[in-house]
C-alpha positions in Angstrom: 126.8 -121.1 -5.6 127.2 -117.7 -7.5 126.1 -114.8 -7.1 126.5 -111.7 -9.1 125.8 -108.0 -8.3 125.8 -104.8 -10.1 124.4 -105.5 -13.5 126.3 -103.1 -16.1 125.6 -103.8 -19.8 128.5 -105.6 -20.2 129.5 -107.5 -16.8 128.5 -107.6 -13.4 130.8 -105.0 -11.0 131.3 -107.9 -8.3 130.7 -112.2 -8.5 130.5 -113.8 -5.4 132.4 -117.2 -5.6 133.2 -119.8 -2.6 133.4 -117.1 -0.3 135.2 -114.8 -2.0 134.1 -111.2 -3.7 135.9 -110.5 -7.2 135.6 -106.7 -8.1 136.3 -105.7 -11.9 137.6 -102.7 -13.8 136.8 -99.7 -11.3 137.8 -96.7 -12.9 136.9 -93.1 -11.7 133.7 -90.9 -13.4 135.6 -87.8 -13.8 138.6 -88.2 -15.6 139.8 -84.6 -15.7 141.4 -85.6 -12.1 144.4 -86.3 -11.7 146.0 -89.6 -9.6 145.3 -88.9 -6.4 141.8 -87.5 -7.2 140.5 -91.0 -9.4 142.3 -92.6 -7.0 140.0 -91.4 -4.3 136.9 -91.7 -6.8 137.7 -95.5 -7.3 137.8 -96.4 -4.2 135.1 -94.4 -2.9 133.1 -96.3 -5.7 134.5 -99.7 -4.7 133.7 -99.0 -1.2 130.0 -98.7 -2.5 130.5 -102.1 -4.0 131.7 -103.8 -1.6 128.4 -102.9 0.9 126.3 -103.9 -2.1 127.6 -107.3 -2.0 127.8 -107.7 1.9 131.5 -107.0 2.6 133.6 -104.4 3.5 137.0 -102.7 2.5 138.9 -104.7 5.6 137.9 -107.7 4.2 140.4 -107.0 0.9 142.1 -109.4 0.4 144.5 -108.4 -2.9 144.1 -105.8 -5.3 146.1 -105.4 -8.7 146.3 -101.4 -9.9 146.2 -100.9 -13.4 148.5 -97.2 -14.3 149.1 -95.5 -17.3 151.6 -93.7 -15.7 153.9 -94.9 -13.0 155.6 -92.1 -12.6 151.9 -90.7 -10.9 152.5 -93.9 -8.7 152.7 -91.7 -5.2 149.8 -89.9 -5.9 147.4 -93.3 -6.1 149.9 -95.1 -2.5 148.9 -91.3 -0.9 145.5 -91.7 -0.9 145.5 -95.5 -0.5 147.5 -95.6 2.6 145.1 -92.9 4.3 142.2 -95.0 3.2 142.9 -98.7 4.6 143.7 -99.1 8.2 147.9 -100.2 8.4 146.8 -103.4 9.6 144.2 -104.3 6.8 146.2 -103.4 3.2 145.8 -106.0 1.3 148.3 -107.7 -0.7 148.9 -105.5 -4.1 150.5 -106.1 -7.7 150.8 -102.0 -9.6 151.3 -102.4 -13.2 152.2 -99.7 -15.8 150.5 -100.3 -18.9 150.0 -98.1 -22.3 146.5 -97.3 -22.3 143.0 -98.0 -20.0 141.6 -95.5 -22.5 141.6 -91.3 -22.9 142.3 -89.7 -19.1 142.3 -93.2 -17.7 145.1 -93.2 -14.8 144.2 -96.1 -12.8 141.9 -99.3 -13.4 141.2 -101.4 -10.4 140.8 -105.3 -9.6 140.0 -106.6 -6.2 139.4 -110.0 -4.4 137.6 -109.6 -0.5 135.7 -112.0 1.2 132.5 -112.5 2.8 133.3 -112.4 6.8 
């Protein structure tokens, strides 16, 4: 069975699967921030996520981090080592990329599951 939860116009924010949570294109809301700040904002929003679809940030299981700049790169691993517990980081892929659109300096994809 699916399920799907946060209804934007064009997607749902996470689809339950088999067990698994996918999470989809988390960005920040205020993109005058620099890395370290959206970082925080995205995963303070994905945090939300996650408790609306019945799981929690321990239960991460990968993430991919989408940059426009990886030279920020230390600014986005500050905050998201203080975030997860050391023994619950999840497996993560960070790629560079030209543009996630004006201000844009990180764009999130997670997979947790439902414990």
């Amino acid at each position: 069975m699916i399920q799907r939860y946060i209804r934007t116009p064009i997607m749902h924010r996470a689809v339950e699967a088999n067990g698994f949570v996918f999470f989809g294109g988390i960005i920040a809301d205020d993109l005058t921030l620099d890395m370290a700040g959206q970082t925080k904002q995205v995963l303070d929003k994905l945090e939300t996520y996650l408790a609306e679809s019945g799981t929690d940030k321990k239960n991460i299981v990968s993430a991919t981090a989408y940059v426009s700049d990886l030279g920020l790169k230390k600014g986005m691993n500050d905050v998201w080592t203080g975030w997860f517990a050391p023994e619950n980081l999840p497996s993560r892929a960070t790629l560079g990329v030209a543009d996630l659109g004006e201000n844009v300096l990180l764009e999130l994809v997670v997979t947790a599951v439902k414990s």
